[in-house]
N, CA and C atoms as a LAMMPS dump frame, in Angstrom:
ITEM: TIMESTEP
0
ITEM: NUMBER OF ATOMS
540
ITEM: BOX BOUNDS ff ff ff
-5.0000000000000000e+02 5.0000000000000000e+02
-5.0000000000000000e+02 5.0000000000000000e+02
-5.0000000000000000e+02 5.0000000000000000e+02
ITEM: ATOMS id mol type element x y z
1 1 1 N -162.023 -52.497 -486.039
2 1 2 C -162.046 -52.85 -484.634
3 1 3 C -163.245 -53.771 -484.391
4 2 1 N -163.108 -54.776 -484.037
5 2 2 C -164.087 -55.685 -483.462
6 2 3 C -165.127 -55.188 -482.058
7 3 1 N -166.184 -55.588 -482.208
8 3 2 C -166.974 -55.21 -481.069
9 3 3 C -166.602 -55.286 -479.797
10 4 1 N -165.772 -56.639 -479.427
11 4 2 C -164.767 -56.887 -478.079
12 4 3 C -163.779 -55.95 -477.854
13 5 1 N -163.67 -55.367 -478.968
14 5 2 C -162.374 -54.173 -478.676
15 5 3 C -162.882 -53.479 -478.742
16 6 1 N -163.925 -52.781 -478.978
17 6 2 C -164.836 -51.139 -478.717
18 6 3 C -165.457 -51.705 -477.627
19 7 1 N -165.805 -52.325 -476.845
20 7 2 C -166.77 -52.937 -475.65
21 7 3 C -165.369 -52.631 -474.899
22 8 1 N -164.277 -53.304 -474.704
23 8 2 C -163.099 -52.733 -473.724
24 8 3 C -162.931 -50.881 -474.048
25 9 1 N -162.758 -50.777 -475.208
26 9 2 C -162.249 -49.377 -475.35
27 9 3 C -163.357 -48.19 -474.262
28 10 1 N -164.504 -48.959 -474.273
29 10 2 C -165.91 -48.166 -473.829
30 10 3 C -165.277 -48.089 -472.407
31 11 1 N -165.181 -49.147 -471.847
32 11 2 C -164.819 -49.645 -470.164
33 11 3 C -163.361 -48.446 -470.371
34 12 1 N -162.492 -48.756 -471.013
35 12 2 C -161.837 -47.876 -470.49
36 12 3 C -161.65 -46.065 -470.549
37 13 1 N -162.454 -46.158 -471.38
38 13 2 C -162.855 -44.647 -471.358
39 13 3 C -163.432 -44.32 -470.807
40 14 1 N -164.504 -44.748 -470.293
41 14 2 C -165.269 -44.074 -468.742
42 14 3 C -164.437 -44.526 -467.524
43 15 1 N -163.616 -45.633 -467.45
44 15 2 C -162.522 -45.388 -466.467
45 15 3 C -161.758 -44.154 -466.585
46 16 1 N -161.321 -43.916 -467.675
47 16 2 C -160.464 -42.705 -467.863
48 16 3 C -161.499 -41.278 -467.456
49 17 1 N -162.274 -41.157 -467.618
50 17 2 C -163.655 -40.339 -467.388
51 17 3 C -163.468 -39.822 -465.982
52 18 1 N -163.404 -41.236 -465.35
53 18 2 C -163.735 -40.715 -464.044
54 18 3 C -162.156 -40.555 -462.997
55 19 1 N -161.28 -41.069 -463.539
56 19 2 C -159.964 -40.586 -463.236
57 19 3 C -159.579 -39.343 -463.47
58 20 1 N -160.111 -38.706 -464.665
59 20 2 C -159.919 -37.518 -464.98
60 20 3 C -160.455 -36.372 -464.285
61 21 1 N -161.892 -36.761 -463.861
62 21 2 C -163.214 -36.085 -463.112
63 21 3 C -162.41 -35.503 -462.035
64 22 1 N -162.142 -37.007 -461.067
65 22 2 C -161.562 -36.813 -459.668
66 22 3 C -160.124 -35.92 -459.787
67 23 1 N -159.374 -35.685 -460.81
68 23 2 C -158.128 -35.369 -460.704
69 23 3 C -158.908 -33.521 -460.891
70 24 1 N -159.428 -33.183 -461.913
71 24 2 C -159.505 -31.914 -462.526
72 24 3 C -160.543 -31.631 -460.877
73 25 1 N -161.528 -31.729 -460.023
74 25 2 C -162.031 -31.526 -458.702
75 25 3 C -160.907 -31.013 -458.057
76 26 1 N -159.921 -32.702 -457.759
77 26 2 C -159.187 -32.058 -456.865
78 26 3 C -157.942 -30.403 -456.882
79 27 1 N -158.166 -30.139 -458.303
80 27 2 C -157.044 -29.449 -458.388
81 27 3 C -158.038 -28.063 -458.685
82 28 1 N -158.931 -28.001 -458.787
83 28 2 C -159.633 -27.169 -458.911
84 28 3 C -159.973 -26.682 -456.855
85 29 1 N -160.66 -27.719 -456.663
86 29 2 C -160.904 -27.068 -454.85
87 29 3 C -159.323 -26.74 -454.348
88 30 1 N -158.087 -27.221 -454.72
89 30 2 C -156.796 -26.907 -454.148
90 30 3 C -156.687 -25.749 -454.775
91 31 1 N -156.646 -25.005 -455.778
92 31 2 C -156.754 -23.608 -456.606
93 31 3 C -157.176 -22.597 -455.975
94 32 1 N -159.016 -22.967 -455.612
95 32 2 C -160.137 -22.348 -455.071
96 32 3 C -159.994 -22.139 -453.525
97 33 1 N -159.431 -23.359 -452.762
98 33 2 C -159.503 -23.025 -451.548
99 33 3 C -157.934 -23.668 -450.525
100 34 1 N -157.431 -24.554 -451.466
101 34 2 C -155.668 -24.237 -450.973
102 34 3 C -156.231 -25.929 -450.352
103 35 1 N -156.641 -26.056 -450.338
104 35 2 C -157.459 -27.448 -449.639
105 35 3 C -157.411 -28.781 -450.717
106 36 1 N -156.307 -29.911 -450.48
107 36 2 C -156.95 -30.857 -451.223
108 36 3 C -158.509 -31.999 -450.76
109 37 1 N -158.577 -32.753 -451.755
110 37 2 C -159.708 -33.461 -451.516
111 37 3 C -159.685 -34.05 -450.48
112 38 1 N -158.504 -34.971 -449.857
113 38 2 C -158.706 -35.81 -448.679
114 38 3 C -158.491 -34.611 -447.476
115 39 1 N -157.976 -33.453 -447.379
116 39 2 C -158.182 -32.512 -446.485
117 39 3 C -159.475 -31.984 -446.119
118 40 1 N -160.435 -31.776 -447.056
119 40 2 C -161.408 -30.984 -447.294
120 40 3 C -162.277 -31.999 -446.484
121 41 1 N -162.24 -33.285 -446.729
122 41 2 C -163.071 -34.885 -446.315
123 41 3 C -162.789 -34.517 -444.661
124 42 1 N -161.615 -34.353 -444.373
125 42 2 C -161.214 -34.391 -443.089
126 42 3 C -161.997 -33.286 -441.98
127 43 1 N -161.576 -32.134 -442.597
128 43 2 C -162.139 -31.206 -442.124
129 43 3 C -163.525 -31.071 -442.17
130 44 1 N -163.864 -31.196 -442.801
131 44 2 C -165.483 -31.853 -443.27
132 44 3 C -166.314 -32.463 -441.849
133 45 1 N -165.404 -33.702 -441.707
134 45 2 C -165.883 -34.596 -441.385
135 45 3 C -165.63 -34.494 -439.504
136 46 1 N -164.61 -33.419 -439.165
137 46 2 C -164.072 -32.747 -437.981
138 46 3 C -165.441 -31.853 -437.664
139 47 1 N -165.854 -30.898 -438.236
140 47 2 C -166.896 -30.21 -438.485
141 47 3 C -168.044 -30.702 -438.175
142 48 1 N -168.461 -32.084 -438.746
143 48 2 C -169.577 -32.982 -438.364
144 48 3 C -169.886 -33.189 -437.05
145 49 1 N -168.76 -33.271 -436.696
146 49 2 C -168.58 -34.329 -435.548
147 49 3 C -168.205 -33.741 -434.241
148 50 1 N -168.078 -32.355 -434.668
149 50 2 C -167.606 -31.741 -433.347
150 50 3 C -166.044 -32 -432.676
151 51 1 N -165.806 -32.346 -431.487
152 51 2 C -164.541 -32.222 -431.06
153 51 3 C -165.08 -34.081 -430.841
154 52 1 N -163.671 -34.47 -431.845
155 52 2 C -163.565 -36.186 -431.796
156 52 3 C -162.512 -36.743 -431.478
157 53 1 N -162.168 -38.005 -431.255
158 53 2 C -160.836 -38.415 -431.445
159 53 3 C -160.727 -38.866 -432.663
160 54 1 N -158.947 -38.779 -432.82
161 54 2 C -158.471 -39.077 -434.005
162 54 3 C -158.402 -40.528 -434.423
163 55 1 N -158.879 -41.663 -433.57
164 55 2 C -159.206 -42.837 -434.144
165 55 3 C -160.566 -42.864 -434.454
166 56 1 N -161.599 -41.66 -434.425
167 56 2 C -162.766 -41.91 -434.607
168 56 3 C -162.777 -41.259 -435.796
169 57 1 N -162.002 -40.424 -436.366
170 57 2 C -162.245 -39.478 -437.08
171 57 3 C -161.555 -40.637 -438.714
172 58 1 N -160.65 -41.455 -438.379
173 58 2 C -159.707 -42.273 -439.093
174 58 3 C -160.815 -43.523 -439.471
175 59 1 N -161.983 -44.089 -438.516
176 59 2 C -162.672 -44.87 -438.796
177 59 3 C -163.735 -44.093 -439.144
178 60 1 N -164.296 -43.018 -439.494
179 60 2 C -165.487 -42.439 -439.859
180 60 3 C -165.248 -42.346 -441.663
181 61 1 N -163.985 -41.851 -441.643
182 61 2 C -163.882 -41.707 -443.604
183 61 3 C -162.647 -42.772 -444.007
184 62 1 N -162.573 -44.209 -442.867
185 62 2 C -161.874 -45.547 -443.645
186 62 3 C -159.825 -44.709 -444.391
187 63 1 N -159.668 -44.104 -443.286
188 63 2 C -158.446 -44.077 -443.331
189 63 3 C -157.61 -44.015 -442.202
190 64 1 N -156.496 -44.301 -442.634
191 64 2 C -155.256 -45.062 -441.612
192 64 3 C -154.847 -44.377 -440.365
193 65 1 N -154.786 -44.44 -439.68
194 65 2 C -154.486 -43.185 -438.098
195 65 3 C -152.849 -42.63 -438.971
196 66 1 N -152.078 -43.089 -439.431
197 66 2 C -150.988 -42.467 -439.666
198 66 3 C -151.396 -41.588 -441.324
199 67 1 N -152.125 -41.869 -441.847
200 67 2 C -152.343 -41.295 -443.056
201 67 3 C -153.414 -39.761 -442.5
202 68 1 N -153.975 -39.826 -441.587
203 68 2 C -155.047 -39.03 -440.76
204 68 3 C -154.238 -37.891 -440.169
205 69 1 N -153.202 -38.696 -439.386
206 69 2 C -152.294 -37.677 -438.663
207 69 3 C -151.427 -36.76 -439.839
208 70 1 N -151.065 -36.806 -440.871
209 70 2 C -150.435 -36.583 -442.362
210 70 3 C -150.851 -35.363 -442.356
211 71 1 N -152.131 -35.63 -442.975
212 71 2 C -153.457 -34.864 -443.248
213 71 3 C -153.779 -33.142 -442.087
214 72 1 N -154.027 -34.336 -440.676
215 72 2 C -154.023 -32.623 -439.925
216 72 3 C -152.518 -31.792 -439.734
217 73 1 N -152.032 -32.761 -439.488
218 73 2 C -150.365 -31.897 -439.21
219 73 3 C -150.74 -30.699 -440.482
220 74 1 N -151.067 -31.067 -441.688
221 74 2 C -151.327 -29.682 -443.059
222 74 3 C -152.25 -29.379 -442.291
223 75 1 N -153.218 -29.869 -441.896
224 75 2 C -154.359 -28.671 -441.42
225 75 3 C -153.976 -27.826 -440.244
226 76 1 N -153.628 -28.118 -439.352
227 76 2 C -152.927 -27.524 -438.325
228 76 3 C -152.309 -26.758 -438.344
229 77 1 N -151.277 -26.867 -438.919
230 77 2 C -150.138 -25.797 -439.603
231 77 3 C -151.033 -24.777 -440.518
232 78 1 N -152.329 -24.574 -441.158
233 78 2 C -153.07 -23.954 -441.575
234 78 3 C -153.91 -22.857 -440.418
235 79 1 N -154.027 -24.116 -439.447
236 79 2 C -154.728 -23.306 -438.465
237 79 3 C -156.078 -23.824 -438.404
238 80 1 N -156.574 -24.73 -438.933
239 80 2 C -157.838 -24.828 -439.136
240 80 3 C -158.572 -25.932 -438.481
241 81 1 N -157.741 -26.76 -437.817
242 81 2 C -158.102 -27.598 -436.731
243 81 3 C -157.25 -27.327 -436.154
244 82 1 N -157.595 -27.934 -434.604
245 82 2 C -156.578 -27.824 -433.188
246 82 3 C -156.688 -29.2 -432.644
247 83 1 N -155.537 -29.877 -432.176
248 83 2 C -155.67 -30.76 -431.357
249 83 3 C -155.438 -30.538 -430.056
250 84 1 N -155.619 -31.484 -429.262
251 84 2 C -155.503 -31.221 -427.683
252 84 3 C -155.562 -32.674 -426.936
253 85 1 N -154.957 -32.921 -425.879
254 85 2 C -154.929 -34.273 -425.496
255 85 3 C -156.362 -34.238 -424.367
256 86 1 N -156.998 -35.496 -424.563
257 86 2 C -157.964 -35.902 -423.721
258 86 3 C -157.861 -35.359 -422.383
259 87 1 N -158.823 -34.781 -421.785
260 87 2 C -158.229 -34.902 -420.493
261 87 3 C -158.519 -36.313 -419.265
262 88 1 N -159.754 -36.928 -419.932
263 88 2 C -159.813 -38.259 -419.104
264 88 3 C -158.934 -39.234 -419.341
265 89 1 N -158.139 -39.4 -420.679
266 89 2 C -157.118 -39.965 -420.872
267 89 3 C -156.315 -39.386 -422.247
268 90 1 N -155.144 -39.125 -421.274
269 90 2 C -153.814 -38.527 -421.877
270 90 3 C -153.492 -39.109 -423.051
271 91 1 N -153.85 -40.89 -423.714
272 91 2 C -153.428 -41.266 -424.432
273 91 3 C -154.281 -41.035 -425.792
274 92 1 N -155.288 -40.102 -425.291
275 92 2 C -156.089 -39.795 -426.876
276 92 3 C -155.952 -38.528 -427.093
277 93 1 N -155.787 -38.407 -428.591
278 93 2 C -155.761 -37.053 -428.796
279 93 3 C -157.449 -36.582 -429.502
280 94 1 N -157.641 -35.442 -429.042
281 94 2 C -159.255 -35.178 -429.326
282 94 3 C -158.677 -33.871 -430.171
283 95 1 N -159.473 -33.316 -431.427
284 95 2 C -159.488 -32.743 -432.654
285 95 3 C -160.643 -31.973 -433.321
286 96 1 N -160.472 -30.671 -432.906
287 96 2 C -161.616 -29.83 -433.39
288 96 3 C -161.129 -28.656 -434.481
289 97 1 N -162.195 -28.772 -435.353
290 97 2 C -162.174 -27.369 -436.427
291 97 3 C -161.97 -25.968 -435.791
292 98 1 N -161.161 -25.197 -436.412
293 98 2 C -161.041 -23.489 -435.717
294 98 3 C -161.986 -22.871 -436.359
295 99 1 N -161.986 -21.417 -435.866
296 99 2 C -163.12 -21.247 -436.746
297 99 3 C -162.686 -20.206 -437.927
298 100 1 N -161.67 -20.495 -438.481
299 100 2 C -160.923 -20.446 -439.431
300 100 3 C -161.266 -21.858 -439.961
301 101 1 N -161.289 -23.243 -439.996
302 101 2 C -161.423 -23.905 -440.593
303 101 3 C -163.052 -24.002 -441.07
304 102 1 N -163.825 -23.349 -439.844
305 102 2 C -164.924 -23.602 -440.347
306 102 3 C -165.544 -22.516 -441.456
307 103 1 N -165.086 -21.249 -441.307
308 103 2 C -164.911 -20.607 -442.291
309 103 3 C -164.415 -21.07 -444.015
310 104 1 N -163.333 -21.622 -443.8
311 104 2 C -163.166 -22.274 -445.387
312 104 3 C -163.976 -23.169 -445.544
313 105 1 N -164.327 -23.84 -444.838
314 105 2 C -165.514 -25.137 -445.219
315 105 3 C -166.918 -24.411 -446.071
316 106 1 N -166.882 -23.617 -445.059
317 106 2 C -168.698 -22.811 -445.517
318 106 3 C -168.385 -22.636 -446.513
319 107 1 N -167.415 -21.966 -447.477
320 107 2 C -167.58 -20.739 -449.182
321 107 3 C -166.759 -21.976 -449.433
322 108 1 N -166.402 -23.842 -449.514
323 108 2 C -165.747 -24.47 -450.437
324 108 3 C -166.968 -25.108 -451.074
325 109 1 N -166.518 -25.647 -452.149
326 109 2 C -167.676 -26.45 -453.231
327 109 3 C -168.239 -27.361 -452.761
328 110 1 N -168.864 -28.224 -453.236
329 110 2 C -169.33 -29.669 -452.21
330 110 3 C -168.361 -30.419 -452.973
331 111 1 N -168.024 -31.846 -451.963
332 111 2 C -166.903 -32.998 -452.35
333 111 3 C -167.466 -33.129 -453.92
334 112 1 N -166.704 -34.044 -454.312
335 112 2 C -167.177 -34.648 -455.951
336 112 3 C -168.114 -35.879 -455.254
337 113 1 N -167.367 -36.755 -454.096
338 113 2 C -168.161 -37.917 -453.893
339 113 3 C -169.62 -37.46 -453.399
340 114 1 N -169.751 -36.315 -452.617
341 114 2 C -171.294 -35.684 -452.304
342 114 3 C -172.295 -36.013 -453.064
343 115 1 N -172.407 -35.452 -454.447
344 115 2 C -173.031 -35.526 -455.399
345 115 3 C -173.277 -36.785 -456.07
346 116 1 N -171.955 -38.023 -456.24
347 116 2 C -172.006 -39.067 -456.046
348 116 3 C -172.52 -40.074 -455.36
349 117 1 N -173.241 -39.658 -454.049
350 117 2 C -173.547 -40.651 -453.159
351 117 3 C -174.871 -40.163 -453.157
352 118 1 N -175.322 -38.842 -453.314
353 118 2 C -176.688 -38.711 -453.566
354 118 3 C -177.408 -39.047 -454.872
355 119 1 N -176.516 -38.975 -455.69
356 119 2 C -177.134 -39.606 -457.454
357 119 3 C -177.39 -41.363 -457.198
358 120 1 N -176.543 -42.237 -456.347
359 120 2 C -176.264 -43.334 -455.767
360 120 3 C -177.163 -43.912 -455.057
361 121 1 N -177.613 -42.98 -454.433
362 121 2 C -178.799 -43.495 -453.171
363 121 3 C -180.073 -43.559 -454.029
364 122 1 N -180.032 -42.559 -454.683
365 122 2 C -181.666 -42.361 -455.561
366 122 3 C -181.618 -43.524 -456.14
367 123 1 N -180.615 -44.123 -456.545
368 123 2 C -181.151 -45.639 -457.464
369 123 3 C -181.916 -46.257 -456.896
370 124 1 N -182.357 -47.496 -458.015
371 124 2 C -182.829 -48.666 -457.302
372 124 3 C -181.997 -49.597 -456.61
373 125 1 N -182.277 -50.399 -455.39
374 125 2 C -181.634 -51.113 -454.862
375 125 3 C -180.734 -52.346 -456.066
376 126 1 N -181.334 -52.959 -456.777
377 126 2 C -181.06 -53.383 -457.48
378 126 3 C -179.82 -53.176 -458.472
379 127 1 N -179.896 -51.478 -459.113
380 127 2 C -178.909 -51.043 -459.677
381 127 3 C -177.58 -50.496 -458.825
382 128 1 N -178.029 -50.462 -457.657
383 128 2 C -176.813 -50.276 -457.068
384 128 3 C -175.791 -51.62 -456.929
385 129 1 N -176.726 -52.825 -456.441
386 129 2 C -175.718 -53.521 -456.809
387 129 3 C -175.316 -54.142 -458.113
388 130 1 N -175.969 -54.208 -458.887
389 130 2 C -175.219 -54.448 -460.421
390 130 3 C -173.875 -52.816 -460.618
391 131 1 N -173.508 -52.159 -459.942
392 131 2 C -172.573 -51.254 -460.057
393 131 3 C -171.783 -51.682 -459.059
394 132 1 N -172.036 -52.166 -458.018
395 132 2 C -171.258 -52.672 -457.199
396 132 3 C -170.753 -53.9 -457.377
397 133 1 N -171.093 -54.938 -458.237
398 133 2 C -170.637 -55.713 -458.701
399 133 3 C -170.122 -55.834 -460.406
400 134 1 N -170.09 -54.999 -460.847
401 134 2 C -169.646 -54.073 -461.993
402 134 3 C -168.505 -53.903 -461.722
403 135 1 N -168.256 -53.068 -460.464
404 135 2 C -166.701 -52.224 -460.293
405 135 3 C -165.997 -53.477 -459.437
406 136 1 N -166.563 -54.087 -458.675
407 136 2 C -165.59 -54.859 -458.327
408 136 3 C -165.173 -55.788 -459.074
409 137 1 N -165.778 -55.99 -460.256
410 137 2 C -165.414 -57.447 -461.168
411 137 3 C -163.795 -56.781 -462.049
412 138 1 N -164.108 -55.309 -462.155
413 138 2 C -163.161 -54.83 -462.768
414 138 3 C -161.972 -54.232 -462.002
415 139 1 N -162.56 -54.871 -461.284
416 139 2 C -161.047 -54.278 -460.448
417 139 3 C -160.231 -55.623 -460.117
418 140 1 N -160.756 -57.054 -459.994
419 140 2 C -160.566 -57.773 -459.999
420 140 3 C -159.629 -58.213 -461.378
421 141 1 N -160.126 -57.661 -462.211
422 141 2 C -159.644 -57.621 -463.692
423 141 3 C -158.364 -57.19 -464.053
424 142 1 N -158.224 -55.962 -463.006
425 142 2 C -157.618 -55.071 -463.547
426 142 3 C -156.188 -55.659 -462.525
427 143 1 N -156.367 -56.805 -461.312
428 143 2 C -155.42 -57.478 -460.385
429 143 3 C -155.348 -56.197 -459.509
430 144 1 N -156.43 -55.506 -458.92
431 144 2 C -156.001 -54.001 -457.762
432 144 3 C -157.231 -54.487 -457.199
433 145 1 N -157.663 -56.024 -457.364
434 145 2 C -158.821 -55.985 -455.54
435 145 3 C -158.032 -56.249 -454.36
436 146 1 N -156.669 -56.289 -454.024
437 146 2 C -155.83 -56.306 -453.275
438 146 3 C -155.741 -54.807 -452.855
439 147 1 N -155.693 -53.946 -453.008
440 147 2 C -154.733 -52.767 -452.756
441 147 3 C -156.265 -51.94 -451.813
442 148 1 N -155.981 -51.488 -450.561
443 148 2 C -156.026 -50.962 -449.76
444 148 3 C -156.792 -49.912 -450.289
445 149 1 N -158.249 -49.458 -449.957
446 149 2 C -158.883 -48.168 -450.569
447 149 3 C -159.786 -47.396 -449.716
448 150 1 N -159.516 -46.219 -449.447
449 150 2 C -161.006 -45.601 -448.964
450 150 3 C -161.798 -45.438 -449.656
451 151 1 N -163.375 -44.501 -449.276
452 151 2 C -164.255 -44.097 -449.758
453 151 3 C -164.231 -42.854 -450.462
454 152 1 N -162.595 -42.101 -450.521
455 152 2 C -162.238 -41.002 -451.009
456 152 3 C -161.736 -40.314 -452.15
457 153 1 N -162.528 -40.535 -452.908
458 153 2 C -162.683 -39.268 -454.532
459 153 3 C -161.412 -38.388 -454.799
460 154 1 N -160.195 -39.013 -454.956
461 154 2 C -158.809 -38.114 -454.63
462 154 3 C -158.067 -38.455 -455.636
463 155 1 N -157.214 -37.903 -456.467
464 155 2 C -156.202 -38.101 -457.467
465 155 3 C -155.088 -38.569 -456.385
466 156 1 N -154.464 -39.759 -456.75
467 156 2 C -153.433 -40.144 -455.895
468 156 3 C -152.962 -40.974 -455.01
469 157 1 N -152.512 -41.164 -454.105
470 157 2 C -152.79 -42.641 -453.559
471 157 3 C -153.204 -42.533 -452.49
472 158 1 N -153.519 -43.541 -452.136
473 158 2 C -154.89 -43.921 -450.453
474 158 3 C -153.539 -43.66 -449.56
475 159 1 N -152.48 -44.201 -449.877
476 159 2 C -151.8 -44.711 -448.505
477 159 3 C -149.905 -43.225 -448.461
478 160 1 N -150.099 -43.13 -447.274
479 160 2 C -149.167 -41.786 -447.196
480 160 3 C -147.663 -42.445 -447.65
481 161 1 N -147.723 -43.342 -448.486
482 161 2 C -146.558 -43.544 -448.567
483 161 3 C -145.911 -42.225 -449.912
484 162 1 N -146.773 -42.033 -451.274
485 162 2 C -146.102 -41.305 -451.659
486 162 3 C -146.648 -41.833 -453.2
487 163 1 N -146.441 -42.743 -453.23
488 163 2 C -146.246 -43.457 -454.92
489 163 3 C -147.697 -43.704 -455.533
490 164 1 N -147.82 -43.099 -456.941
491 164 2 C -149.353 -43.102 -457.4
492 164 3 C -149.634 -44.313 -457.696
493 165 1 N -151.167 -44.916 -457.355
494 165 2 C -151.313 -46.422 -457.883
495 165 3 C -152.033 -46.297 -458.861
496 166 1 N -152.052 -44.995 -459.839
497 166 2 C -152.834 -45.334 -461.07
498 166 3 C -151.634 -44.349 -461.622
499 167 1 N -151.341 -45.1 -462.537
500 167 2 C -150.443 -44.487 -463.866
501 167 3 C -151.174 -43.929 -465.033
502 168 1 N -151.239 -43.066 -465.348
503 168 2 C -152.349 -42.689 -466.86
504 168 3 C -151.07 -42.848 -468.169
505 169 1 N -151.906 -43.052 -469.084
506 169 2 C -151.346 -43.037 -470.63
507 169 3 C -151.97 -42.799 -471.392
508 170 1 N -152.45 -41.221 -471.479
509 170 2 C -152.619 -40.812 -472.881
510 170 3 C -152.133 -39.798 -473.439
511 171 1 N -150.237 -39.884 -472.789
512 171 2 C -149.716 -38.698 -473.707
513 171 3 C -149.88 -37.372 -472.861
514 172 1 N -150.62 -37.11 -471.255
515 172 2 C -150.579 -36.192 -470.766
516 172 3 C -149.621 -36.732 -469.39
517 173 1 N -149.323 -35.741 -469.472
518 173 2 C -147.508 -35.742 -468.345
519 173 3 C -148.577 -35.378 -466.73
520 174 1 N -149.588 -36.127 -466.181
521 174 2 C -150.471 -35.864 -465.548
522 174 3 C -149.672 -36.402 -464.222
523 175 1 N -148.942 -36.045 -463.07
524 175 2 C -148.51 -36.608 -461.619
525 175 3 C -149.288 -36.795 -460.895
526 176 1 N -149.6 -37.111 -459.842
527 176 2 C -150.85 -37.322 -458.585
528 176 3 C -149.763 -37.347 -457.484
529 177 1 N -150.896 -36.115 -456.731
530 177 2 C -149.873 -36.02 -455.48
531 177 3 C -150.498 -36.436 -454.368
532 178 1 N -149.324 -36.546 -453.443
533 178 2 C -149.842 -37.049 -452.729
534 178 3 C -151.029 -36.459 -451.703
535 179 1 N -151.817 -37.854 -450.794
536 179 2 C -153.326 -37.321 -450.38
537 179 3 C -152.752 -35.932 -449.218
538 180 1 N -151.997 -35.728 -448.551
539 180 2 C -152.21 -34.384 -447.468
540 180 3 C -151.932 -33.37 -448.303
């Protein structure tokens, strides 16, 4: 094997690394607490914020008002947030944690990205962006700087349509479900 081909093989094995990371998290906190990753973000982030609207809550963690609404309809049906319509205006819906939801929040693990964004921050300014221009060169590479992404650490796809945008191949029969 030539050095150009162990220099790719490297890149893609810590791609695979961290595809793997995010998948074995999410299925581990869904095990542990019935909660996937982009649920857990949600509720999380409901929790933060007190009683919000659902376009604030959709622009706080960079996902879609219809991918958001997905998401609580499962939480709801859990019990663990409540919605309720504005009362200064009927056309917003405002969205608070029960305290059943806040209960599962307290005894769940911390996100995977948590730990990520605090290992992240400690860098130097500098190395953050040589990683930030690292991952985007390879994604560019890879023809997926087009495709639509949050900030969310999730096996599966960003968008509620259904269909995974990362395919794995190494011989494990691995699915990704979808984010609610």
């Amino acid at each position: 094997m030539t050095t150009a081909d162990s220099r790719c093989d490297e890149v893609l094995i810590a791609l695979r690394r961290v595809i793997r990371a995010v998948g074995l998290h999410s299925r581990q906190l869904e095990r542990s607490h019935g909660l996937t990753a982009p649920q857990a973000l949600v509720l999380k982030t409901i929790i933060g914020l007190g009683e919000a609207s659902v376009g604030t809550v959709a622009k706080r963690i960079s996902l879609s008002q219809a991918t958001l609404t997905d998401i609580l309809n499962r939480l709801e049906n859990r019990q663990l947030v409540a919605r309720a319509r504005c009362r200064d205006d009927r056309r917003r819906v405002l969205v608070s944690a029960t305290a059943q939801g806040v209960a599962v929040m307290s005894c769940s693990p911390p996100l995977l990205q948590e730990a990520f964004v605090q290992r992240f921050l400690a860098l130097e300014e500098w190395e953050q962006s040589l990683l930030i221009s690292s991952l985007q060169r390879i994604t560019a590479l890879m023809g997926v700087e087009q495709l639509d992404a949050s900030p969310v650490l999730v096996a599966g796809p960003v968008s509620a349509a259904g269909e995974p945008l990362v395919a794995v191949a190494d011989g494990e029969d691995e699915s990704f479900s979808d984010l609610g």
